[in-house]
C-alpha positions in Angstrom: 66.2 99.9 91.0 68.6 101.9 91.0 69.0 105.4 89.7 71.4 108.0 87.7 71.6 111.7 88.8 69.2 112.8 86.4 66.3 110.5 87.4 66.5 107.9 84.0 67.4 104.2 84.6 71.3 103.7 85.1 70.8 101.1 83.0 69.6 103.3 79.9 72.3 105.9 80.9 75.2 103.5 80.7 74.4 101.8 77.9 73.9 105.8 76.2 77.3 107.0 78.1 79.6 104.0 79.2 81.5 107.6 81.8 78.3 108.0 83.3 78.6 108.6 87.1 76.1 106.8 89.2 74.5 106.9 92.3 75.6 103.4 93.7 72.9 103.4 96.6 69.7 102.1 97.4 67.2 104.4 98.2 66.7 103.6 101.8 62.8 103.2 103.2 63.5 105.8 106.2 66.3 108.0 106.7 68.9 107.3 108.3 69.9 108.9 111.4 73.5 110.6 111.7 74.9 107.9 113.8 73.7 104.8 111.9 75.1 107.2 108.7 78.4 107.5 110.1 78.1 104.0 111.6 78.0 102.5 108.1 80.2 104.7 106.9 83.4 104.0 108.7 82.4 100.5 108.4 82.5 100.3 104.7 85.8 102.4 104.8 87.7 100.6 107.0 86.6 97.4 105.0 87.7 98.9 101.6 84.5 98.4 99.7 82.3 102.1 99.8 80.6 101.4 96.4 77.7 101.5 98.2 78.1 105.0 99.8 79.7 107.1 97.6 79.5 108.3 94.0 81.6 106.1 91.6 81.4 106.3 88.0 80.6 102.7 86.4 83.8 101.8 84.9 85.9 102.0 87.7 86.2 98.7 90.2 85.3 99.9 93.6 88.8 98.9 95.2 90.4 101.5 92.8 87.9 103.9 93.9 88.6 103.4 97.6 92.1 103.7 96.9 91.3 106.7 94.9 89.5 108.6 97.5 92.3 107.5 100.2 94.5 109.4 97.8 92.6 112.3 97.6 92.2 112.8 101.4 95.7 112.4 101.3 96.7 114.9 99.1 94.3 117.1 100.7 96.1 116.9 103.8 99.8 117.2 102.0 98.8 120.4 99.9 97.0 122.1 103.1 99.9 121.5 105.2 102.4 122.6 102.2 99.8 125.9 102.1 100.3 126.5 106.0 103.7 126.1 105.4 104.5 128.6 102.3 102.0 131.3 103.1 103.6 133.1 104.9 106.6 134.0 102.6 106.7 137.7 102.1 106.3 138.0 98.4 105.4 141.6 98.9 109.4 142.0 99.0 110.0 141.6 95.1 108.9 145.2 94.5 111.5 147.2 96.6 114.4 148.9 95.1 118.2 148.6 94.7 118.6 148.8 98.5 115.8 146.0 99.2 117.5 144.1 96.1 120.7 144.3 97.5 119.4 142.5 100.9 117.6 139.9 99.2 119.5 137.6 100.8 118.9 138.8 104.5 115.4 138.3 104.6 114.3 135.9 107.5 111.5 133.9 107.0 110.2 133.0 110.5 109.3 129.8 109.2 112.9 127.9 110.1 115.1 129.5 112.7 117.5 128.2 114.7 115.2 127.5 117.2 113.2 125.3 115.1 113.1 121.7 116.2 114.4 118.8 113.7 110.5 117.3 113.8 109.5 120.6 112.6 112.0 121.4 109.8 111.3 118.2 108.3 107.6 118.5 108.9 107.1 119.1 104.8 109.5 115.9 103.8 107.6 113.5 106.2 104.2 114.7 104.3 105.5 114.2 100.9 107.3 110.9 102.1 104.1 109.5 104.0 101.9 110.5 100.2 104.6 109.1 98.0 104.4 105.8 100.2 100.8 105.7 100.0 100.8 105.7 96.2 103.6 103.5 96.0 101.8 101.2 98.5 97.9 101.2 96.4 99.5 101.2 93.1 101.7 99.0 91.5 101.6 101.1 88.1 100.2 104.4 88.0 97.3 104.9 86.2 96.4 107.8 84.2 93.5 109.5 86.2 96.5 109.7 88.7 99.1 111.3 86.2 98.1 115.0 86.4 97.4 115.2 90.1 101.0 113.7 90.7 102.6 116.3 88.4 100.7 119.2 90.3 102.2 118.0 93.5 105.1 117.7 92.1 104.7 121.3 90.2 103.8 122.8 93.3 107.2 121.7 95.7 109.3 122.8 92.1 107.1 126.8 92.3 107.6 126.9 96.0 111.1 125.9 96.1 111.8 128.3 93.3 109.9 131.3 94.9 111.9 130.8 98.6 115.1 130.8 96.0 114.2 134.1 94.6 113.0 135.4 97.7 115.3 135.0 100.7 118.5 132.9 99.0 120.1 135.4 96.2 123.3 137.1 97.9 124.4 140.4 96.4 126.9 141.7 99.4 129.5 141.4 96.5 129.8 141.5 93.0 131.5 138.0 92.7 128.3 136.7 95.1 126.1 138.3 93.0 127.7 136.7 89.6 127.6 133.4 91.2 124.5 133.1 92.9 122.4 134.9 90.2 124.3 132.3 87.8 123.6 128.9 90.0 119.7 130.0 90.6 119.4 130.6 86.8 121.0 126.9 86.3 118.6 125.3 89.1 115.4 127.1 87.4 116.2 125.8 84.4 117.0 122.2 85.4 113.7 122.6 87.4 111.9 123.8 84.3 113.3 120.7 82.2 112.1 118.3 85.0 108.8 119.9 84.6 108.6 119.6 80.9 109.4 116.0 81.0 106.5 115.5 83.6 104.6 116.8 81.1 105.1 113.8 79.1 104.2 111.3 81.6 100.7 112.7 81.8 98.9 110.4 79.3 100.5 107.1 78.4 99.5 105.3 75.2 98.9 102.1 74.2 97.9 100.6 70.8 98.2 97.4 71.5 95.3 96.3 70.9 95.3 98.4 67.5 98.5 96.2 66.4 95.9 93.0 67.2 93.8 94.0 65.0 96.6 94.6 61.8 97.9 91.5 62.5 94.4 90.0 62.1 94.0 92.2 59.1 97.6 91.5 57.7 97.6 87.9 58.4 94.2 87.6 56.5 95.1 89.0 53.7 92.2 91.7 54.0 95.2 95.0 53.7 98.9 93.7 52.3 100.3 97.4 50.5 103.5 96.9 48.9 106.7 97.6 51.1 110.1 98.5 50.3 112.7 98.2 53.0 115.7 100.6 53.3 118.6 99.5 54.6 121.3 102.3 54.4 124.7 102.1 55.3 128.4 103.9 55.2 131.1 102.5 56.8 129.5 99.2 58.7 131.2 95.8 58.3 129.9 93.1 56.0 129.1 91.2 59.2 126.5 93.5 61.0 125.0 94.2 57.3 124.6 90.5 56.6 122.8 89.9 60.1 120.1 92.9 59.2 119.5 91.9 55.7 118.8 88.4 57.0 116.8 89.4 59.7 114.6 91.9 57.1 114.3 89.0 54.8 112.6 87.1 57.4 109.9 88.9 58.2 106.4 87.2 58.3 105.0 89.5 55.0 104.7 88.6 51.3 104.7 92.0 49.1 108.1 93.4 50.8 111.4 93.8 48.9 114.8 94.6 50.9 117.1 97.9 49.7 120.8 97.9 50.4 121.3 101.4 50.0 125.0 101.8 50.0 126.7 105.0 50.6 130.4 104.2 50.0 130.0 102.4 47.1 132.3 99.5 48.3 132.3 96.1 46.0 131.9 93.8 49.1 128.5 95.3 49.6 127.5 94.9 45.8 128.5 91.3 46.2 126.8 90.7 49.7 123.7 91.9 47.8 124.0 89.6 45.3 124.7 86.8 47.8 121.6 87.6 49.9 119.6 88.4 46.9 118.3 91.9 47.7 118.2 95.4 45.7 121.5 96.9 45.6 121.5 101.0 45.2 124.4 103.4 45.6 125.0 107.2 44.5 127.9 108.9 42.8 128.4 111.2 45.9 127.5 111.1 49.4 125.6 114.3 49.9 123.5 115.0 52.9 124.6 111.8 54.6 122.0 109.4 55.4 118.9 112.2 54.6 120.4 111.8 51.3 120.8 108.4 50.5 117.3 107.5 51.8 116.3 110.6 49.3 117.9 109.1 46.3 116.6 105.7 46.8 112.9 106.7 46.7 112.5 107.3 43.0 114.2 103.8 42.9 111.7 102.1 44.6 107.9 102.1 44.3 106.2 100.6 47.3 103.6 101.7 49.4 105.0 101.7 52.1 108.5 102.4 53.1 110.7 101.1 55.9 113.6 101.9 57.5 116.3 100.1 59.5 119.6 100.7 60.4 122.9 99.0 59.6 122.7 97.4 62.7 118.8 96.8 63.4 117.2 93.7 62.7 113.6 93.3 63.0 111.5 90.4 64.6 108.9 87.9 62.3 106.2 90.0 63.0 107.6 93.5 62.5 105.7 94.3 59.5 102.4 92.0 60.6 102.3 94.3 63.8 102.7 98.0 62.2 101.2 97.7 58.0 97.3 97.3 59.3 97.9 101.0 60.8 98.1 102.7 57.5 94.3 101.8 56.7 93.8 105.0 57.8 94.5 107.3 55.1 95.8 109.9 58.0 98.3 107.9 59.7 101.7 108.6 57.9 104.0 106.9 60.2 104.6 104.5 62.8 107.4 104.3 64.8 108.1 101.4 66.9 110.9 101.5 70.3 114.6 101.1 69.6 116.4 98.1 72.1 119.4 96.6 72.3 120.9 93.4 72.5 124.1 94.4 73.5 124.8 97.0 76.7 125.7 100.5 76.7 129.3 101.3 77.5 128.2 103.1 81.2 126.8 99.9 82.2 129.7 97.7 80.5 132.1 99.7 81.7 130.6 100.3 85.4 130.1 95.8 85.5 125.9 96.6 85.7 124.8 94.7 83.0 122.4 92.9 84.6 121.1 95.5 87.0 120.9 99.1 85.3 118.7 99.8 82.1 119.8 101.3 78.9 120.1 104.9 78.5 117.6 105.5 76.2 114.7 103.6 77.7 113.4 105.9 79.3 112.2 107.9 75.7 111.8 105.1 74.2 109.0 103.1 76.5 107.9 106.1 78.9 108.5 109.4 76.9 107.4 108.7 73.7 103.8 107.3 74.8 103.2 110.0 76.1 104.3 112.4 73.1 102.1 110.1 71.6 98.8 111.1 73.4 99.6 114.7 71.9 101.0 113.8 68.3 104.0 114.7 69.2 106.1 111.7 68.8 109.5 112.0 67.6 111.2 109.1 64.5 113.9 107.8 65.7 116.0 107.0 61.6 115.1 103.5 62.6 112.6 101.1 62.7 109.4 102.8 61.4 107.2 102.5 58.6 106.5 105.6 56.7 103.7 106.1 53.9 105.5 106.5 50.6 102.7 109.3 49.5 102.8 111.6 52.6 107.0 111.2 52.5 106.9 112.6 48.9 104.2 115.2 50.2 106.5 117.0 52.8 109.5 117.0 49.8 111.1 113.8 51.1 113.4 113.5 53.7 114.5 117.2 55.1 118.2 117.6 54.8 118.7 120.7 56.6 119.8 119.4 60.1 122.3 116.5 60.7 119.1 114.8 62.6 117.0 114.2 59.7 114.4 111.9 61.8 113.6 114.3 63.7 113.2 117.1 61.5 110.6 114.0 59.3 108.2 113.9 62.2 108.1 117.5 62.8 106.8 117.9 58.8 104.6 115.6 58.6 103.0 116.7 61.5 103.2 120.3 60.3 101.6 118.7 57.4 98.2 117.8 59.4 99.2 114.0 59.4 99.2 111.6 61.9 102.0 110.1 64.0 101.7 106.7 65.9 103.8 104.9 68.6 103.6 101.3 68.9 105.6 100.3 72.1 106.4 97.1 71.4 109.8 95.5 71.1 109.7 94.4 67.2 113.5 94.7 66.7 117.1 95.0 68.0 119.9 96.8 67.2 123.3 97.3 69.0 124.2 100.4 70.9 127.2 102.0 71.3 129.4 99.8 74.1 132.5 102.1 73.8 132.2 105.4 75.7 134.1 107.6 73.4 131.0 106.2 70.6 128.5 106.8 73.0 129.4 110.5 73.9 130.3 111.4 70.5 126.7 110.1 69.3 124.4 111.8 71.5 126.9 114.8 71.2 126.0 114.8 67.3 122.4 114.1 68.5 122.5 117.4 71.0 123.6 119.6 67.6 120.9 118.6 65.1 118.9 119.4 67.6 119.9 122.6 68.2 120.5 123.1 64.4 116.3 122.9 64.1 116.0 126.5 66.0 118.3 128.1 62.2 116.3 125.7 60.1 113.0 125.8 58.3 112.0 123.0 60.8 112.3 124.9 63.8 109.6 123.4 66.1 109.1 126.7 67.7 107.8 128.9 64.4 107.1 126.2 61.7 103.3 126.5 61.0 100.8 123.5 61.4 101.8 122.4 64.8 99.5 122.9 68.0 100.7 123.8 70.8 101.1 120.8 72.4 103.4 119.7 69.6 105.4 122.8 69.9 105.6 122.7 73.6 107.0 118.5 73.2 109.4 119.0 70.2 110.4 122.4 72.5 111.2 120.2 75.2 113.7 118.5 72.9 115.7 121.9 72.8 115.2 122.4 76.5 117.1 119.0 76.9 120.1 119.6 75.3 120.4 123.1 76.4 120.2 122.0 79.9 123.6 120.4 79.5 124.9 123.6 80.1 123.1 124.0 83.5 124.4 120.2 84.3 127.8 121.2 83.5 127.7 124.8 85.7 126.6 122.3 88.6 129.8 120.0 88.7 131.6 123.6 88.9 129.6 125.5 91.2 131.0 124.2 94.2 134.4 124.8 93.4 133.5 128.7 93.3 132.7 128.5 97.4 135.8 126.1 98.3 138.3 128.2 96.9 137.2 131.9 96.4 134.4 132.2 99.3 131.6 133.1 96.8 128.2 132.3 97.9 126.0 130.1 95.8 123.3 130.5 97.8 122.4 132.0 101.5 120.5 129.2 103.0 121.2 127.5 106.3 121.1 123.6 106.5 117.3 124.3 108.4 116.2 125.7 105.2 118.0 123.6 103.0 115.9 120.5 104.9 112.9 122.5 105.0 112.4 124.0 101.2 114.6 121.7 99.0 114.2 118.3 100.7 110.7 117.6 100.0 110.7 117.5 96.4 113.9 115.8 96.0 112.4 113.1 98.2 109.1 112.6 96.1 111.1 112.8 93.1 113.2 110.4 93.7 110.8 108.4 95.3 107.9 108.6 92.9 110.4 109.1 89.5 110.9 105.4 88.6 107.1 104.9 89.7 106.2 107.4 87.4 108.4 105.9 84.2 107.0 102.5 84.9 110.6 101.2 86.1 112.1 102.6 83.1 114.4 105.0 84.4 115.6 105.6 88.2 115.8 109.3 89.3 119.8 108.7 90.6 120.8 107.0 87.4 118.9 110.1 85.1 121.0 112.4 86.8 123.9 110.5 86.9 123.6 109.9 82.4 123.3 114.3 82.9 126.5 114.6 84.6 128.2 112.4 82.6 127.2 113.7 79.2 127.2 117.4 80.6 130.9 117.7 79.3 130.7 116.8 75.7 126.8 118.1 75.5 127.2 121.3 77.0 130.2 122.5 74.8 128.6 120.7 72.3 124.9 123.4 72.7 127.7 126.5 73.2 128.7 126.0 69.7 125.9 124.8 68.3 124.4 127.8 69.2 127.1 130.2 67.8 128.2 128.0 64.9 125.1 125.3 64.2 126.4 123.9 61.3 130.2 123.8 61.6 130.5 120.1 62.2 129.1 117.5 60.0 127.8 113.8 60.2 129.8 111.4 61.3 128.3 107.3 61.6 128.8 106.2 65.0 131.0 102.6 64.9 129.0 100.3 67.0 131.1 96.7 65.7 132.1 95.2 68.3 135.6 94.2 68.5 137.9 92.6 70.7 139.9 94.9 72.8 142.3 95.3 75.7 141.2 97.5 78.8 141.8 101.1 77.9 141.1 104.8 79.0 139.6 107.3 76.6 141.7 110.3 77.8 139.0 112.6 76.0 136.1 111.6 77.8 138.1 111.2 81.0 139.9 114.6 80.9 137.7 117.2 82.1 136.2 114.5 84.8 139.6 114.0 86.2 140.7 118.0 86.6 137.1 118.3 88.0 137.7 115.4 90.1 141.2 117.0 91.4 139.9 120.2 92.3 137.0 119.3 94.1 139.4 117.0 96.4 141.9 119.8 96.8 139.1 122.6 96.9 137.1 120.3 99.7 140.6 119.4 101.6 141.1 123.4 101.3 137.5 124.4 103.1 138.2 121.6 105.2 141.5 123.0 106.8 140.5 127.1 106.2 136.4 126.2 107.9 137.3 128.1 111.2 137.5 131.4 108.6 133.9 130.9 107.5 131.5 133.2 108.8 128.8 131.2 107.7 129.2 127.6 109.3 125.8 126.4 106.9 127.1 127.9 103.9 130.8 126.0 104.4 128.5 123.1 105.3 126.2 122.8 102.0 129.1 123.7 99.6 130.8 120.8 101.1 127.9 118.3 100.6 127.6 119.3 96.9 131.1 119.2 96.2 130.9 115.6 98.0 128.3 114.5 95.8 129.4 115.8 92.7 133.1 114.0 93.5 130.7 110.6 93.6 129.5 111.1 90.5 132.8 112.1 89.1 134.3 109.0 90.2 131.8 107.2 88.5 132.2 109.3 85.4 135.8 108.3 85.4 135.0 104.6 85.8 132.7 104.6 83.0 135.8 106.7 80.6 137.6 103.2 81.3 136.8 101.0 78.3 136.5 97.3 79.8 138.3 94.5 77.9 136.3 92.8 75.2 137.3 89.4 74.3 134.4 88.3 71.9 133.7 90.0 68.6 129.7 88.3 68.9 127.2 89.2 71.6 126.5 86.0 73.5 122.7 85.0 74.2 121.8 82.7 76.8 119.9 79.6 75.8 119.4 76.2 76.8 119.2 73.9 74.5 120.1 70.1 74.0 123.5 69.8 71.3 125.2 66.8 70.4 129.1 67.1 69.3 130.7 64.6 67.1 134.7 64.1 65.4 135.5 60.7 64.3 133.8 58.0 65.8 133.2 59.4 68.9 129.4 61.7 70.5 129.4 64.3 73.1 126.2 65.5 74.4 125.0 68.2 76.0 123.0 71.8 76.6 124.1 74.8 75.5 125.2 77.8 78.2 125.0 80.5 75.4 125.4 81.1 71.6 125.7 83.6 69.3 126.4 84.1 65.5 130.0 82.7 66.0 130.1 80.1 68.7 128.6 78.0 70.8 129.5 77.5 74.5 127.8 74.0 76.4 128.5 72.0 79.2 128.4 67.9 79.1 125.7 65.8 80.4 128.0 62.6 81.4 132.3 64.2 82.9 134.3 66.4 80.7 135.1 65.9 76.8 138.2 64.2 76.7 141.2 65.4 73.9 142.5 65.5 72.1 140.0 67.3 69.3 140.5 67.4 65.6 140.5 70.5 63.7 137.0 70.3 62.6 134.2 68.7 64.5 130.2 68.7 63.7 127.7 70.4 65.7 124.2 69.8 65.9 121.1 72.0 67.6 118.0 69.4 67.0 115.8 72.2 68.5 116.7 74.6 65.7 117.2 71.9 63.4 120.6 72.3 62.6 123.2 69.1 61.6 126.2 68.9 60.8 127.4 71.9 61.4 131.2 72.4 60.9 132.9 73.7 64.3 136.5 73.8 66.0 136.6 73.3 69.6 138.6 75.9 70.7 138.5 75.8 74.6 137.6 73.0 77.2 137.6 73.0 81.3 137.7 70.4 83.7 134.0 71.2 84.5 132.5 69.5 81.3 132.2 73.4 79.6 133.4 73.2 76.1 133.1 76.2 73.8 132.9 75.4 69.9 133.8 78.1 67.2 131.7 78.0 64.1 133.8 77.4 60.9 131.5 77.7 57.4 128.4 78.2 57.8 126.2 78.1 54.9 123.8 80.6 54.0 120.6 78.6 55.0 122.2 77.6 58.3 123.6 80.9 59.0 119.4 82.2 57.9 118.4 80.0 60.5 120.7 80.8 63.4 119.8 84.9 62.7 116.3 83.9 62.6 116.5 82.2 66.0 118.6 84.7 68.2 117.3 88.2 66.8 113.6 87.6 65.8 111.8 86.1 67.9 108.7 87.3 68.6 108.7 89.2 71.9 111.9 88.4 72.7 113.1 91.9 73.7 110.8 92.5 76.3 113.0 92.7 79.2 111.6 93.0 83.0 111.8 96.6 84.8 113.9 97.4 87.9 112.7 99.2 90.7 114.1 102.9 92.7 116.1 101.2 95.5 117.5 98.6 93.4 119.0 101.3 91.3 120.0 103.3 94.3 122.2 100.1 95.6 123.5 99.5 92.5 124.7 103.4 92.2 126.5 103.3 95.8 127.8 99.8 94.3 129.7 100.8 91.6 130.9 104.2 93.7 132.9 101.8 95.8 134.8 99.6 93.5 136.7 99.8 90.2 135.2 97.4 88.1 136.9 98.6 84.8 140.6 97.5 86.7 139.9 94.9 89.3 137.3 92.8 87.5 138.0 93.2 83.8 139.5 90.2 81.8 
């Protein structure tokens, strides 16, 4: 038998503790002698099965727990060698005076010299790269007993890095030096401090899954069904996009729910496509507050339970409600957000022709970040998609109207308030996101200010009372973001401060550069995607930075000295057809930073010899050269790529039949969407010529007779139809297919070096001209 550390049964003791650690050995008869110990030993090792020799608590398989000891020895060995290695800095140093301040950046570290071999100076990056491997090669996902011992590593390179910085790197032989290098330390401590925060939330990684299983179960019998009331609000959005939601919210899979058109413009068009859709229609003599205001003046309006909210251009899947309403039988829980996706693509990765090869923007915080603010309560509402208890709402005063980011400023409330906050990562709806890049900057521009408007308001994360610390330290990081714009944008200048005036950034030769600053950046790039579960590519994060650095960083200058000088303004996401086109905003200060850095590297290039400092010419250069890649890019992505369909296209298969006058063309469709249908024919190429109006019918969605005109045909069989009058039960069912299905969001990730290629891809074309319609 065997038996726990204590001496009781391990069967009693698991059955009393499911974590209890056991002693997976038989008790031997004799003892074993050293050599037979070591014998056995090596040979369970080396065959990846030591449950048998070493300690391993019950509820974790004994391949894991190989692997985890592998791991350990590892990182052992890689924080040893990283000790060896940093030990010897002399941090003594810090307390002299002026005169020792002054030659802060003539202290030698006889760690790298110019002596040092190349095998030696990257000694630390072969480490890091032979642990990162190792984890990469064990793990296909990391788990969370992994999380924190991945983020001290990581931790660890950031503090070293940081103290050599400090140390031995500052150069103050002139003022301009001084102003410089003090300035570009200050912007790499804090970008290192942001990267740390967002570790922060990959530590812990929820998943309530298998709580939406069970309020599904509940929901769908009948056991919990509260009253909802579903907000739809909306400004300036076309009839169109308004039509699609409503339908889509009408179609959920829930009895007691009744659908809000809360419209803030007061336009007749929206009064009558209430009426048409039969849904409540609410509007407001002024439009106060923006959308914290029309949500505000539509809850004495309404009276349900349980409120949700969707935006103009949202529309939720069957089972949106089935999945989230069994969550609230917890008198605690006052909302539940769900993740935000999109069904159409961003405008960086229309514009850069990477649709099918780079993720969203925001799916990193979406399906990575926000778990993990989860695991502290610290989640964030996004304005869209979530279900919010109508009682705690009214509790906190309603919405909070302070900031132009009302969402946020909910979720920081109620948890103030001592309620609870859930994340469901699931894909339960799909909304459109902003595919023009003067849109896209200007929305997470607006974003970046309520943000910063929270630190004047009674909302402030940082001094409200009720949150712990945990919740101040996440909703902090928020602010830590945005403010490290400013840091992003001071990096694409930087450079430009060595080529032309001779200021020092940084006294560090290209031995030291390899030596201190290479490590991390190869287990961060590495290990980043790993971490984020494929969500997000270290390259492409930075990349997003520089390219919203711009608008975001001038943006969190005057939000700080004016917060509330600019007001809300709805971002247009309609798609509409349109020409190939530069936004000269977004592109201007890329294109003078793009200039300079050509003329400024062309100028080192030709004045070098002058240079005291070969290293220092040489790692100005390589910034500058890797800041004019991403400029390019940046400039690529300011060119707005034609558009020639006002409907995003979906790719399905499915058998059609065409028919006009007494003649049948069958066939499978390529794609479809809300306003035509694209197929190719089974048997040669439909044959002219085509009357105005033709019928269409899609047995698989059970669709006849549905009135098209053919509008294009080519000599490979492909015909594409254009949908001419829909009525309102067809046009329910084709909404219903093509937005809300049931896990049809759920898209698969993309790994590191696939995002890596795709980055040196797009540096060396110009999509936007040479492959644009």
């Amino acid at each position: 038998m065997r038996i726990s550390r204590r001496g009781c049964p391990a069967t009693s003791l698991a059955a009393a503790w499911p974590c209890a650690w056991r002693w997976n050995r038989t008790i031997p008869t004799r003892r074993a002698s050293s050599s037979e110990w070591a014998a056995a030993w090596w040979s369970r090792w080396t065959t990846m099965n030591n449950a048998a020799l070493l300690p391993r608590p019950a509820w974790i398989e004994p391949k894991l727990f190989t692997r985890g000891w592998t791991l350990f020895l590892v990182s052992l060995l890689v924080m040893w060698a990283s000790w060896w290695v940093f030990q010897p800095i002399e941090w003594h140093a810090l307390a002299g005076a002026w005169e020792a301040f002054r030659r802060w950046g003539r202290f030698h570290l006889p760690l790298v010299n110019e002596d040092s071999s190349l095998l030696w100076i990257l000694c630390p990056t072969i480490l890091v790269l032979a642990w990162a491997g190792s984890l990469l090669l064990l793990f296909d996902q990391p788990p969370d007993w992994l999380r924190l011992p991945v983020g001290l590593v990581f931790l660890f390179l950031q503090a070293s890095y940081l103290a050599f910085r400090l140390v031995a790197t500052l150069s103050f032989d002139t003022w301009p030096d001084a102003v410089v290098s003090v300035l570009f330390f200050l912007s790499e401590t804090f970008i290192h401090f942001r990267i740390a925060l967002g570790n922060l939330s990959l530590l812990r990684l929820t998943d309530r899954s298998s709580q939406a299983d069970e309020s599904q179960a509940v929901v769908r019998a009948g056991e919990y069904l509260p009253t909802v009331d579903v907000f739809v609000p909306t400004y300036s959005e076309p009839v169109e996009m308004l039509r699609r939601t409503i339908i889509g919210c009408q179609a959920m899979d829930y009895p007691g729910k009744t659908v809000y058109l809360l419209d803030d413009q007061r336009r007749p068009a929206m009064r009558q496509l209430a009426e048409e859709l039969d849904c409540r229609y609410l509007h407001r003599p002024d439009n106060r507050h923006a959308k914290a205001g029309n949500l505000n003046h539509a809850l004495p309006l309404s009276e349900g339970e349980l409120l949700v909210c969707f935006d103009a251009d949202f529309i939720p899947t069957r089972d949106f409600l089935q999945r989230t309403a069994g969550f609230f039988r917890d008198a605690r829980v006052a909302l539940v957000q769900t993740p935000q996706n999109f069904f159409n693509e961003d405008a960086v990765t229309r514009n850069l022709g990477l649709e099918r090869a780079l993720e969203d923007e925001q799916r990193l915080f979406f399906r990575t970040l926000q778990p993990g603010r989860d695991a502290m309560n610290a989640i964030v509402c996004h304005g869209s998609c979530f279900v919010v208890r109508r009682s705690a709402l009214e509790a906190i005063g309603g919405v909070p109207t302070e900031t132009i980011t009302e969402d946020w400023a909910t979720s920081i409330k109620l948890q103030a308030a001592g309620f609870k906050l859930y994340y469901l990562n699931e894909a339960l709806s799909a909304g459109m996101s902003a595919d023009r890049c003067g849109e896209f900057v200007q929305q997470r521009s607006r974003w970046a200010q309520g943000t910063l408007q929270a630190l004047f308001a009674s909302t402030n994360p940082l001094a409200i009372p009720g949150l712990s610390w945990q919740q101040r330290l996440m909703h902090g990081s928020a602010i830590v973001y945005y403010l490290g714009s400013v840091s992003s944008l001071f990096n694409l200048i930087a450079p430009l401060f060595f080529l032309f005036f001779g200021a020092h950034l940084l006294r560090m030769t290209m031995g030291e550069m390899l030596f201190y600053r290479l490590p991390f950046t190869a287990g961060f790039y590495l290990l980043y995607s790993w971490l984020t579960r494929r969500t997000r590519s270290a390259v492409w994060t930075e990349f997003y930075e520089a390219f919203l650095a711009p608008s975001m960083g001038l943006t969190a200058i005057r939000s700080l000295c004016k917060p509330f000088g600019v007001g809300f303004r709805v971002t247009d996401k309609a798609i509409r057809r349109q020409r190939l086109g530069v936004n000269r905003r977004v592109a201007l200060p890329f294109a003078v930073l793009f200039v300079l850095h050509v003329v400024g590297i062309a100028f080192a290039l030709v004045m070098h010899r002058q240079y005291e400092e070969r290293d220092a010419f040489v790692i100005a250069t390589c910034f500058a050269v890797s800041n004019l890649i991403t400029l390019w890019l940046c400039l690529l992505v300011s060119v707005d790529v034609a558009q020639e369909h006002s409907f995003v296209r979906f790719t399905h298969h499915l058998p059609c039949l065409l028919l006009w006058d007494d003649t049948g063309l069958a066939g499978d469709t390529i794609t479809l969407s809300e306003g035509e249908v694209v197929f190719k024919a089974r048997e040669g190429s439909p044959a002219g010529p085509f009357p105005n109006k033709a019928f269409l019918h899609l047995p698989s969605l059970q669709l006849c007779d549905v009135p098209v005109r053919v509008r294009e045909v080519s000599g490979d069989g492909q015909a594409s139809v254009e949908f001419l009058d829909l009525t309102l039960p067809q046009r329910r069912t084709l909404i219903a297919y093509l937005y809300c299905r049931p896990r049809q969001w759920d898209r698969p990730a993309r790994g590191e070096l696939r995002a890596m290629w795709e980055y040196v891809r797009a540096s060396l074309r110009i999509y936007s001209l040479a492959e644009s319609p």
